[in-house]
Short mmCIF file of the C-alpha atoms (twelve columns), coordinates in Angstrom:
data_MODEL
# 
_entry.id   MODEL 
# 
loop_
_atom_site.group_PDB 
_atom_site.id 
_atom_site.type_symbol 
_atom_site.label_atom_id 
_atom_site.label_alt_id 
_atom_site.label_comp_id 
_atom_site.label_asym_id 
_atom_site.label_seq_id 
_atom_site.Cartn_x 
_atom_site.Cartn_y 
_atom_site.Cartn_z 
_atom_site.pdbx_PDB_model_num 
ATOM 1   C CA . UNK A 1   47.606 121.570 116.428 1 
ATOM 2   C CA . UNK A 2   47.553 119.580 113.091 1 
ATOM 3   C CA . UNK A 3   51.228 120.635 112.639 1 
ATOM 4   C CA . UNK A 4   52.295 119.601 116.148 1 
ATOM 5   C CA . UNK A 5   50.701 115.780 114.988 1 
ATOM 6   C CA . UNK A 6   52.222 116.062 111.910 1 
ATOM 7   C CA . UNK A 7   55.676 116.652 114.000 1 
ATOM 8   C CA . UNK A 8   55.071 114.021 115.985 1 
ATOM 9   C CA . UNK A 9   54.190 111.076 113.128 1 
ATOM 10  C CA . UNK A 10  57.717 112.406 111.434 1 
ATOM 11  C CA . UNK A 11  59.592 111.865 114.808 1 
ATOM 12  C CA . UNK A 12  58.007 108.155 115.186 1 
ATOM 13  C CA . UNK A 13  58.520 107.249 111.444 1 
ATOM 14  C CA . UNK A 14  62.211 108.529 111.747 1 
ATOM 15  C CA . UNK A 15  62.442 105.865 115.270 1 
ATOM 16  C CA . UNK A 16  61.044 103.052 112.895 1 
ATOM 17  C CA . UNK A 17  63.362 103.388 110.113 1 
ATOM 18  C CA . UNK A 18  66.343 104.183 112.434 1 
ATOM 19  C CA . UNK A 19  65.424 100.505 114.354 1 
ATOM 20  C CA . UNK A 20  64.760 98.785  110.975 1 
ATOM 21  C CA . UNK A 21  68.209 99.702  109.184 1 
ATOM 22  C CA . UNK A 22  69.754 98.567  112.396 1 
ATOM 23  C CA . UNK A 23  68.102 95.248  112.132 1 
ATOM 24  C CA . UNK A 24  71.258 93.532  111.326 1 
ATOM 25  C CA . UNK A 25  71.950 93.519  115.096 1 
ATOM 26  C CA . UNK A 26  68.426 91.216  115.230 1 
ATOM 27  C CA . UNK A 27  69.811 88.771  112.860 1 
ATOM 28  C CA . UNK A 28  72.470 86.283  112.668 1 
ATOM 29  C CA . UNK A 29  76.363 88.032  111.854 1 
ATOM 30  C CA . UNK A 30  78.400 87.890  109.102 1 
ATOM 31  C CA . UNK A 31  80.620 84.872  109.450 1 
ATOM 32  C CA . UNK A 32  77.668 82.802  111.504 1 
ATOM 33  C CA . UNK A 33  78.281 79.305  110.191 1 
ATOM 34  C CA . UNK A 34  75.942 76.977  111.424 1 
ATOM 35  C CA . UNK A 35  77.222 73.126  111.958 1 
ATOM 36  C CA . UNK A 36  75.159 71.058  108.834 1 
ATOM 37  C CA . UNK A 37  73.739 67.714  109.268 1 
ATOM 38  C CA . UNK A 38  75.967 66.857  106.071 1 
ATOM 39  C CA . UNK A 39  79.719 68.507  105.551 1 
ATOM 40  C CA . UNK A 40  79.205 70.097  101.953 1 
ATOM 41  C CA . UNK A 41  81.169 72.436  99.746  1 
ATOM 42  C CA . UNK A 42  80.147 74.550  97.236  1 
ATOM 43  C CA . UNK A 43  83.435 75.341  96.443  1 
ATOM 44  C CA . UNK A 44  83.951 71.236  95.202  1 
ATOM 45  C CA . UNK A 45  80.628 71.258  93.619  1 
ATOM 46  C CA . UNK A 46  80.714 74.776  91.590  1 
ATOM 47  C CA . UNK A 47  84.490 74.215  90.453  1 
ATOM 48  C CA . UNK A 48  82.748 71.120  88.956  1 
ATOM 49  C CA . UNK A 49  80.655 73.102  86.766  1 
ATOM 50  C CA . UNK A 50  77.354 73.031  88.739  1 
ATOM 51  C CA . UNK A 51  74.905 76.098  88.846  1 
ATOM 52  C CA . UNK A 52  73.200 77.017  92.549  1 
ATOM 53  C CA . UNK A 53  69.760 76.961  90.227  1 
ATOM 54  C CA . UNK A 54  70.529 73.379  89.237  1 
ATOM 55  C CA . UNK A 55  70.853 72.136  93.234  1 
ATOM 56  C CA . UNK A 56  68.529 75.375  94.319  1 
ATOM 57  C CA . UNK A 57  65.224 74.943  92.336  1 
ATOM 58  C CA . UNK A 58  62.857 77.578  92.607  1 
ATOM 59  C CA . UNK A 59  59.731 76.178  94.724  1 
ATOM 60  C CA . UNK A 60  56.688 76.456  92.993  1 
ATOM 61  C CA . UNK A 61  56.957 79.498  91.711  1 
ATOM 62  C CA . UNK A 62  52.754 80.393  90.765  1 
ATOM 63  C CA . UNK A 63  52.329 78.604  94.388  1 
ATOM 64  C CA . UNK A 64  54.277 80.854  96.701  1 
ATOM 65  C CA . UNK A 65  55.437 83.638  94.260  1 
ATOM 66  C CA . UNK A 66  59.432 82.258  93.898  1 
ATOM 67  C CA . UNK A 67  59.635 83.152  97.467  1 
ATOM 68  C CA . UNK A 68  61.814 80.135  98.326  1 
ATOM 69  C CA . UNK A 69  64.956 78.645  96.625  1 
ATOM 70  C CA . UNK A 70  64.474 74.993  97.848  1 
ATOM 71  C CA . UNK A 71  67.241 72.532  99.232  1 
ATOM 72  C CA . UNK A 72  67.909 70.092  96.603  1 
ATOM 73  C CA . UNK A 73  66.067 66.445  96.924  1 
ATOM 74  C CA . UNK A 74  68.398 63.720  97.939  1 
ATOM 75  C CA . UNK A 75  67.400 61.570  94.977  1 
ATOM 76  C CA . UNK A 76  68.828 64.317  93.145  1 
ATOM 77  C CA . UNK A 77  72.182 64.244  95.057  1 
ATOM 78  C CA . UNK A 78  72.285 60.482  94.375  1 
ATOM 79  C CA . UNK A 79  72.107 60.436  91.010  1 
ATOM 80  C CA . UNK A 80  75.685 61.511  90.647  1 
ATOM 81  C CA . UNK A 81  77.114 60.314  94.455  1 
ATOM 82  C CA . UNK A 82  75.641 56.960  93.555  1 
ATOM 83  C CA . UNK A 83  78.952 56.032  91.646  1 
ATOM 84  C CA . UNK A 84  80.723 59.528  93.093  1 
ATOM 85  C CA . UNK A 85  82.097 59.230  96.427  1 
ATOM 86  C CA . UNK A 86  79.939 56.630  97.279  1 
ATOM 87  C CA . UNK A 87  82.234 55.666  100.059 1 
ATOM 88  C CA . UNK A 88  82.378 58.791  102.350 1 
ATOM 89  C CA . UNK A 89  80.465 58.898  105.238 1 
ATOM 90  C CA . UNK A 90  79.125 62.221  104.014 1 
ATOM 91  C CA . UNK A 91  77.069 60.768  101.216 1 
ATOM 92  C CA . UNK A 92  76.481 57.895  102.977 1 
ATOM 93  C CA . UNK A 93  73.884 60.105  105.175 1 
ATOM 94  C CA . UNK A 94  72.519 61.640  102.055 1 
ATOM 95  C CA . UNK A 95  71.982 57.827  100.245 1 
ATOM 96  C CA . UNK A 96  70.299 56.707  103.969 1 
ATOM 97  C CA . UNK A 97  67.634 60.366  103.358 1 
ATOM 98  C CA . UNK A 98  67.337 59.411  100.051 1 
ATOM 99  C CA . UNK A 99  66.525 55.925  100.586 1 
ATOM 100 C CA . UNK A 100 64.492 56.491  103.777 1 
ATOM 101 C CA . UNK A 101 63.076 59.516  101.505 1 
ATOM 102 C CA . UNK A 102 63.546 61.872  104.175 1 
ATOM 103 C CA . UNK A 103 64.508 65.302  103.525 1 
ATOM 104 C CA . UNK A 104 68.035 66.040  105.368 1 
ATOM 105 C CA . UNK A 105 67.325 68.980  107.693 1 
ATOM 106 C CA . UNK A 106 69.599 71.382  106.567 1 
ATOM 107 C CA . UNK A 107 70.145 74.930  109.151 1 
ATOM 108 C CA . UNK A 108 68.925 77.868  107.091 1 
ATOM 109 C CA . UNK A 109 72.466 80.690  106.817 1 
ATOM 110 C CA . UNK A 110 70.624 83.578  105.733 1 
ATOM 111 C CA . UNK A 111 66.767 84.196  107.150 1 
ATOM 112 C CA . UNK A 112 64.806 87.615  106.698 1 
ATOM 113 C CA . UNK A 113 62.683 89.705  109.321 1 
ATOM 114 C CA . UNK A 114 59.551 88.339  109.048 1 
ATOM 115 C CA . UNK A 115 58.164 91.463  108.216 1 
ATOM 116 C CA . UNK A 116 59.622 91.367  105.142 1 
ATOM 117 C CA . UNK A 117 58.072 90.204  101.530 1 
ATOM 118 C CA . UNK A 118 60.955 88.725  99.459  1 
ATOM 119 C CA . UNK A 119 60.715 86.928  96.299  1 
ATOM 120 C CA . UNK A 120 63.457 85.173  94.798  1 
ATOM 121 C CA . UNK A 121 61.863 84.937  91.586  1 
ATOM 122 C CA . UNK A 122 61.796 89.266  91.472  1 
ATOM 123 C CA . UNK A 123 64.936 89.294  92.084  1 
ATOM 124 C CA . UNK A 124 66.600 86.385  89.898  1 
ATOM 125 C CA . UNK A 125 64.475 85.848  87.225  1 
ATOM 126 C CA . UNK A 126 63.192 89.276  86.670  1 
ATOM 127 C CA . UNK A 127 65.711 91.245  88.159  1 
ATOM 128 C CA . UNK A 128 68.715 88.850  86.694  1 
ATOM 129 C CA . UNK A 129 70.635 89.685  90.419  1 
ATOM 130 C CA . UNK A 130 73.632 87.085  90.778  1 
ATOM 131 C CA . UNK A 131 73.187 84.624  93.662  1 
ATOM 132 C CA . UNK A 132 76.815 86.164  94.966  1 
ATOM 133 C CA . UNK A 133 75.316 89.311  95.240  1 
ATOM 134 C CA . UNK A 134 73.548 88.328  98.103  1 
ATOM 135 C CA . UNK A 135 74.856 85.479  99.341  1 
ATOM 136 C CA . UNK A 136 78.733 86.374  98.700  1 
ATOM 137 C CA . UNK A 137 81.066 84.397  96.575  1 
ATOM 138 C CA . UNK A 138 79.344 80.679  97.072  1 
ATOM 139 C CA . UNK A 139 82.519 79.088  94.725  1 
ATOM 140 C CA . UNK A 140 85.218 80.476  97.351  1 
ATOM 141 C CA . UNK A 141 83.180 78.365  100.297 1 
ATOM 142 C CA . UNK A 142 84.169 75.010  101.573 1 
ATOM 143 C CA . UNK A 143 81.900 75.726  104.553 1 
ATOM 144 C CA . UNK A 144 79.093 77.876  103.952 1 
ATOM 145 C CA . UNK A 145 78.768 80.993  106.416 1 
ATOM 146 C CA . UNK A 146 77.208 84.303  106.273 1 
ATOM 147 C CA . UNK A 147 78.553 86.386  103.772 1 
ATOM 148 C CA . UNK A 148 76.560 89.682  104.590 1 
ATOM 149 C CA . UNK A 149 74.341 90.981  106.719 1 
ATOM 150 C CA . UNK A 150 71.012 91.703  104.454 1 
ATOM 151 C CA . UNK A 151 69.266 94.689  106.013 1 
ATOM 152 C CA . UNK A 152 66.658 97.262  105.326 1 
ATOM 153 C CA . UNK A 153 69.421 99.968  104.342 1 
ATOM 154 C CA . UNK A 154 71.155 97.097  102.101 1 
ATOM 155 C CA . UNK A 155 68.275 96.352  100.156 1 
ATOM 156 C CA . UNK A 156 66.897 100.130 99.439  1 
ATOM 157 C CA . UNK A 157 70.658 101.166 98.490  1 
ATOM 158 C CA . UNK A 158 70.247 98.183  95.470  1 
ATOM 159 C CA . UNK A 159 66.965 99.345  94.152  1 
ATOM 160 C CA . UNK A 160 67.788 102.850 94.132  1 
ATOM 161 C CA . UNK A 161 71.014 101.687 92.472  1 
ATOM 162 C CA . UNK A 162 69.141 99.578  89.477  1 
ATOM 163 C CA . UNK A 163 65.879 102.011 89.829  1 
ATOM 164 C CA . UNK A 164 63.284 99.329  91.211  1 
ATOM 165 C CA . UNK A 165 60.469 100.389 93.560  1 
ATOM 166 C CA . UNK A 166 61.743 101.578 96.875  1 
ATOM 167 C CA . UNK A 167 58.315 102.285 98.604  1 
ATOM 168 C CA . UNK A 168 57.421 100.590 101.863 1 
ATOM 169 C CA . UNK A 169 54.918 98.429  100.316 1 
ATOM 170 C CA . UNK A 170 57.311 97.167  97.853  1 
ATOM 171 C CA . UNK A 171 59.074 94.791  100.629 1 
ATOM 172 C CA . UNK A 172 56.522 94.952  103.322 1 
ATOM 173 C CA . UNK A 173 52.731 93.617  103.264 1 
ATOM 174 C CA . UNK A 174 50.565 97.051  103.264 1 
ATOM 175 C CA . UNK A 175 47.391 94.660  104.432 1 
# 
């Protein structure tokens, strides 16, 4: 009897982790480009010399564990598009956020499950992981899109690669 239970648990866990690598098909595809309040390029702004951590600060870090890699503030735009490009129409909408200090509502390219526990601050501060590694070559992009499909498969094939903890708890809340 125990044995035939024991059967049985291995048969559901092998369902769950077939549905979870195929999550991909629950999430946006690769290519999915979604239209942005403001037209930006990385590909103009990184041949310029900028760094995604000098536009993508790390949120509070101690507060929510590096989980988020914020949008930059538009005050921060402005202090170079204040005497740069000043005349698009482009920054034009970024100098009316800034000014009505509104945050521009950028749409979000790559989201998780929800079931998933990701901290940026593991993975690029600890774990020294290259942005592009993830989110595919950012300096090639005049329009962002989805680079990659992040998945459940994706993920455990890098740790076992660089050796980090693969267990279930490691990505997903055990409470």
């Amino acid at each position: 009897m125990g044995r035939l239970v024991l059967i049985i648990l291995a048969a559901a866990l092998m369902l769950v982790l077939i549905g979870a690598a195929d999550e991909g098909s629950k999430t946006d595809p690769v290519g999915y480009t979604p239209t942005q309040p403001i037209a930006y390029s990385h590909k103009t702004h990184l041949a310029l010399g900028l760094k995604c951590s000098g536009c993508h600060a790390m949120r509070d870090a101690e507060a929510d564990g590096g989980f988020t890699m914020g949008f930059p503030k538009e005050a921060f735009c402005m202090s170079c598009h204040s005497s740069i490009k000043r005349d698009s129409p482009e920054i034009a909408k970024v100098a009316k956020a800034a000014a009505d200090k509104k945050s521009v509502e950028w749409k979000r390219v790559y989201r998780l499950m929800p079931i998933v526990w990701f901290s940026h601050a593991v993975h690029v501060q600890d774990g020294r992981i290259e942005c592009g590694t993830c989110h595919g070559d950012m300096a090639s992009m005049a329009v962002t899109s989805k680079a990659r499909i992040l998945n459940m498969k994706d993920c455990m094939d890098c740790h076992a690669e660089r050796r980090a903890p693969n267990g279930c708890d490691t990505c997903h809340a055990s409470e």
